[in-house]
N, C-alpha and C positions, 0 to 999 in steps of 0.2 A: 656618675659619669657613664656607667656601663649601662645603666637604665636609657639614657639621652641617645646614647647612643644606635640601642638597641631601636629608641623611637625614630629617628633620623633614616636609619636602614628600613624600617618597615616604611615610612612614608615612602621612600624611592622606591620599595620594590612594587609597592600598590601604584603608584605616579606610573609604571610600563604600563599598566593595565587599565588606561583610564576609564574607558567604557563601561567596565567590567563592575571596575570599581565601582561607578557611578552607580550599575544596575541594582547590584548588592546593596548598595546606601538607602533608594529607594523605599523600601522595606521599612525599615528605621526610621527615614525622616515621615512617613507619613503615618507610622504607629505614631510617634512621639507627638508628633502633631495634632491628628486626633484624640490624643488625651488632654493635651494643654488645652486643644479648642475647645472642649468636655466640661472641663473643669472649671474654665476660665468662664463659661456661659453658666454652667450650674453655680458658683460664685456670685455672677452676675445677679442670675433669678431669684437667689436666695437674698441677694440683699436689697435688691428690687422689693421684693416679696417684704420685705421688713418697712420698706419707706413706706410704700402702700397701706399696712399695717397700721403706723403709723398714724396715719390719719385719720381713720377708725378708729384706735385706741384698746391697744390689746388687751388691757383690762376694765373693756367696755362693751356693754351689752344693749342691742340698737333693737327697739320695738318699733315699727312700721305699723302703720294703719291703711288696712285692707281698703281697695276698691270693689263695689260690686253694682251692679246695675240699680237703676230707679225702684225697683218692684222690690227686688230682694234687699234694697237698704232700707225702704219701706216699714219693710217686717222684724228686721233687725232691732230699728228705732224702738219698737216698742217693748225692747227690755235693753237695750244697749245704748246707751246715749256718744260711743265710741270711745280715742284715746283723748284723755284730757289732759289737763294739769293736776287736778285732784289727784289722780292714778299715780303722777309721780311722786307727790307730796307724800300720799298712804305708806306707797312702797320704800321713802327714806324714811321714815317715821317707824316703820313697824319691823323694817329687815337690817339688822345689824348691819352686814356684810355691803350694804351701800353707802357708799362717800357722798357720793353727790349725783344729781342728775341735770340732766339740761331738756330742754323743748323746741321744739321748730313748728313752724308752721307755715305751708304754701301757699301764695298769695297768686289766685286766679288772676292774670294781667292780660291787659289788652295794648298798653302800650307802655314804652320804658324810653325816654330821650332826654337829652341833654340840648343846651343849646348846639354843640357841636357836634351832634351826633345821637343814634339810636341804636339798641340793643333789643337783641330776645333774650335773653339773660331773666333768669328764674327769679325772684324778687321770693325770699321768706323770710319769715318773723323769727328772731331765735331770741332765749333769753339770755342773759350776762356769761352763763358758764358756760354756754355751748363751745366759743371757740378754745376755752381750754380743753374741756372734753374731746374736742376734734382736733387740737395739736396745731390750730392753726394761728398764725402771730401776722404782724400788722410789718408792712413795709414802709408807709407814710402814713402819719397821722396815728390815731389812737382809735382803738375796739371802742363797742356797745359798754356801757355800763349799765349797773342797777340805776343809778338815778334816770339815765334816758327809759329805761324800760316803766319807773313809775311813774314818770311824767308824760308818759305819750309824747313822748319828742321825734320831732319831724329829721333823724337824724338817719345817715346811710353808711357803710362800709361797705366798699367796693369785691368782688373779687379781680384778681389781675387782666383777666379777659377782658371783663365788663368794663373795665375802669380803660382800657386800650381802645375799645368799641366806643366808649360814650365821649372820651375826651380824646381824639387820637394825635391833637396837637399841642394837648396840653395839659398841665398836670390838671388832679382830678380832686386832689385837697384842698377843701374851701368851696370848692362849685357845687351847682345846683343839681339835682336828679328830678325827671318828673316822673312818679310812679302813679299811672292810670290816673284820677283826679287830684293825687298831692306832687305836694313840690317836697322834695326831701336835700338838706344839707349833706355831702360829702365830708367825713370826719376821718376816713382810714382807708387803707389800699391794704390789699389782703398779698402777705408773700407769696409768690408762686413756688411747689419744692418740685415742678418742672418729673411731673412723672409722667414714668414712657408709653405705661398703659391706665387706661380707663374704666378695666374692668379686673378685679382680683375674685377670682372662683365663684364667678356671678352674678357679685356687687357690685353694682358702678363706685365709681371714684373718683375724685380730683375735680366734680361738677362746681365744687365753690369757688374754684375762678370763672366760674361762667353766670355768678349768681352775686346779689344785691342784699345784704343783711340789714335788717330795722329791727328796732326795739319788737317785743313779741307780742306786748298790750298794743301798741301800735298799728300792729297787723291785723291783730282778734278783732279791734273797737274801730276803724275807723278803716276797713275794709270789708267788703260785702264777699260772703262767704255762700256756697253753692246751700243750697236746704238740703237739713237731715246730715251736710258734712259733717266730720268730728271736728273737736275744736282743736286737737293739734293733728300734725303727718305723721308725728314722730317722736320719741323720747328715746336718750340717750342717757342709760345710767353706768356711772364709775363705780368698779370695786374695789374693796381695802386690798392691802396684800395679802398674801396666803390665800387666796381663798378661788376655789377651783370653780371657772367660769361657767361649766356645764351644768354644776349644781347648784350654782346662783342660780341660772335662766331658768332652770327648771320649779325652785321659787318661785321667781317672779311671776313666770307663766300662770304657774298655780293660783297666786293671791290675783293676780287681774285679770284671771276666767271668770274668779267667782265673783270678784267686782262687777264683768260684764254678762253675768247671770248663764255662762254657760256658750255665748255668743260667738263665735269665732269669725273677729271681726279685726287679729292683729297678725302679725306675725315676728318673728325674735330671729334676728343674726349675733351668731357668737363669733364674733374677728378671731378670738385664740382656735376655737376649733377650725376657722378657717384658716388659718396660717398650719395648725398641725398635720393638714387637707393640703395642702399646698406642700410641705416639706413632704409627707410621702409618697407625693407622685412626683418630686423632684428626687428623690430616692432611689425610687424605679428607673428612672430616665439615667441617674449617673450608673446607676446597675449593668442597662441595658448597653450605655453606651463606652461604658469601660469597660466591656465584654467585646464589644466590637474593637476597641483600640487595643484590645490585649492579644484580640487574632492576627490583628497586624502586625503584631510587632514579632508574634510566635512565627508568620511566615516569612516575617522580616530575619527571624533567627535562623528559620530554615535554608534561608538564600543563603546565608553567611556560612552555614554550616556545608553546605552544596558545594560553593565555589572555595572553602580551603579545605576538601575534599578533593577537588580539581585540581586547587595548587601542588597537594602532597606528589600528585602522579605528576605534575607537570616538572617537577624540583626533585623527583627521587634521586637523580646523579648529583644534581647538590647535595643532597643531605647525606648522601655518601661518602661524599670529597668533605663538608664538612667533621663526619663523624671519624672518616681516615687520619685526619690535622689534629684531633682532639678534642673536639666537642664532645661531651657527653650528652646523656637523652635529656636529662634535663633542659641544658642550653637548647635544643632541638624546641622542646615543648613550649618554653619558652617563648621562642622566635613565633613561632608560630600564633602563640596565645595573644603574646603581640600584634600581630595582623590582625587579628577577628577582632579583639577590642580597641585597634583605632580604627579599624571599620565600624566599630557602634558609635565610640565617642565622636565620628565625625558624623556619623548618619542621625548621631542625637543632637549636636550644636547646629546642624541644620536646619532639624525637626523642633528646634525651639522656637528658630524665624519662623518656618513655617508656620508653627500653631497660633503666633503670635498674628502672623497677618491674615490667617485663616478665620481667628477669632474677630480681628477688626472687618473684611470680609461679611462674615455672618452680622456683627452688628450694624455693617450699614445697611446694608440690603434684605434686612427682616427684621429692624426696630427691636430686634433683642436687647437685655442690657450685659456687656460685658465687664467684669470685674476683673485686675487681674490678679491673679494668685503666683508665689512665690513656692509656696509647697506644690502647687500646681507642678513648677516648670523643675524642681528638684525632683519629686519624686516621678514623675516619667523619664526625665533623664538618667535616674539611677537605674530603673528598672530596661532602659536602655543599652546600659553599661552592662548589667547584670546578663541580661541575655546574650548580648553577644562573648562573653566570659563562658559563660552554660555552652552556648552550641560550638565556641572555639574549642573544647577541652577533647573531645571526640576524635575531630581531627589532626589536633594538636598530639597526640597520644599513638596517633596510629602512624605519625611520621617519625617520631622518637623510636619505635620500633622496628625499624625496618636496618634490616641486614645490611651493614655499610658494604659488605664483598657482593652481596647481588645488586644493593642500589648503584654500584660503579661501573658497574656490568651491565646496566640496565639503557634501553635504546632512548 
């Protein structure tokens, strides 16, 4: 009860001085704030950063096949016949540390329509594992199989863009696609996971809703391919567990330089090194920017500290009259210690709202992704609490000591 009490007294005495109050609070609510909104966005990115991932497939290692002009492919050809399917075959055959791989390949188009509609939407060949290697699952309808891949089946999988572009009135399972001279069946609609950006540390992403999947014989044999192109864009291999993605790639690289006689005519992304590339520049940033929130809240201490430095002088005949009736320093210390930490505790349930709509704020008007965090909004607000405790104690200390016969005395 003497605690409640003690709260009750300190609200009314802060309630005379509202302005005062409010200036002081200031400080607090906009530390706390920019730490929530800090947190809550690096939250955000990091777990952004993981769905992106994701679809890449973090224990997945992507060989790309180079473009280079007419003349210089020219010269290549005649020791590098480019990325194949052999290349994938050798490299699970001969390298333990591979589970599995998958193939694509990009299908030069000149036109893509439906009865109801036309797309630009990228048309490529992939084989059966691709979409598990890429993490990507079917919203209507059913994926590629092996058997359409060995049968040269006239069959299609939508991605969600494409399949909205080509049929926009109507569902898209069971209809027709016409790719450049065929006609392709509609078997599957690709889920959309609705990510907010398109590019993760320099790799595109998220393009497969804007693209059309067919068997990958399909693609090879019964579309015309540019001369001297390689037979696939792309291989995408899975590794076992344990086993440490940089020293895969550097494998692999090795076994399909010497496949392609020395050629350098590919290039390898490693998603885990990119995401490791990603968490340490998001590292930095929480570094940088909870160094910024920490100055604030340290001048946010200093205000607190300032102004029940003012109160002491303003109160010395109180704490006179009070120490005259029987108060000891203690109680003094006390009272006081009480002001400055319901000065923080309100200037931190403030700085809660604050950061909270600061963080909604930032993610609508910069396509940020915000997460929220729960340790986020605890620990800024403790360390809220904390400070205004630290910078009360000073003042707190120097009004317990004051001479009750000169503070009664005093103007």
């Amino acid at each position: 009860m003497k605690y409640v009490a003690m709260f009750y007294d300190t609200l009314a005495e802060l309630a005379q001085h509202k302005l005062r109050t409010l200036l002081t609070l200031l400080g607090m609510v906009f530390g706390v704030g920019a730490v929530i909104a800090m947190l809550n966005i690096g939250e955000g990115a990091e777990r952004e950063a993981m769905k992106m991932i994701e679809t890449m497939g973090l224990r997945n290692l992507i060989v790309d096949s180079k473009t280079f002009e007419e003349q210089e492919l020219k010269e290549q050809r005649k020791h590098s016949s480019g990325l194949t399917i052999r290349d994938g075959e050798i490299a699970l055959a001969s390298l333990p540390f591979i589970e599995a791989f998958s193939a694509q390949k990009v299908i030069e188009t000149y036109t893509i329509f439906s009865a109801d509609g036309q797309s630009k939407a990228e048309a490529v060949g992939v084989s059966p594992s691709y979409f598990d290697l890429s993490s990507l699952t079917v919203a209507q309808g059913r994926l590629l199989t092996k058997q359409d891949h060995i049968e040269y089946k006239q069959v299609v999988v939508l991605g969600n863009n494409a399949a909205k572009q080509l049929f926009p009135q109507s569902e898209a399972l069971g209809q027709h696609v016409k790719i450049n001279h065929l006609w392709f069946k509609v078997v599957g609609v690709i889920y959309n996971p609705m990510l907010k950006k398109s590019e993760f540390q320099g790799v595109k992403l998220g393009n497969e809703q804007d693209q059309l999947f067919i068997p990958l014989n399909t693609a090879i044999y019964k579309f015309k391919r540019k001369k001297l192109s390689s037979e696939l864009s792309s291989i995408k291999f899975k590794l076992v567990e344990d086993v440490e993605p940089t020293l895969a790639a550097a494998s692999i690289e090795h076994l399909l330089t010497r496949r392609h006689n020395d050629v350098d005519d590919f290039e390898m992304t490693v998603p885990a090194q990119l995401l490791a590339q990603q968490k340490q520049t998001q590292q930095i940033f929480n570094i940088v920017m909870s160094c910024v929130a920490g100055i604030s809240l340290l001048v946010g201490g200093i205000g607190i500290m300032n102004i029940m430095l003012a109160t002491v002088l303003e109160r010395t005949k109180e704490i006179g009259l009070l120490r005259a009736v029987g108060a000891t320093q203690k109680d003094i210390q006390m009272q006081f210690m009480a002001e400055s930490f319901t000065i923080s505790i309100l200037g931190g349930l403030i700085g809660v709202v604050f950061g909270i709509l600061l963080s909604e704020a930032i993610a609508l008007y910069s396509d940020w992704a915000v997460s929220w965090s729960l340790t986020a909004i605890i620990l800024s607000f403790s360390i809220c609490a904390l400070v205004g405790l630290t910078f009360g104690v000073y003042p707190a200390i120097k009004a317990s000591q004051l001479d009750p016969i000169e503070a009664l005395q005093s103007d």
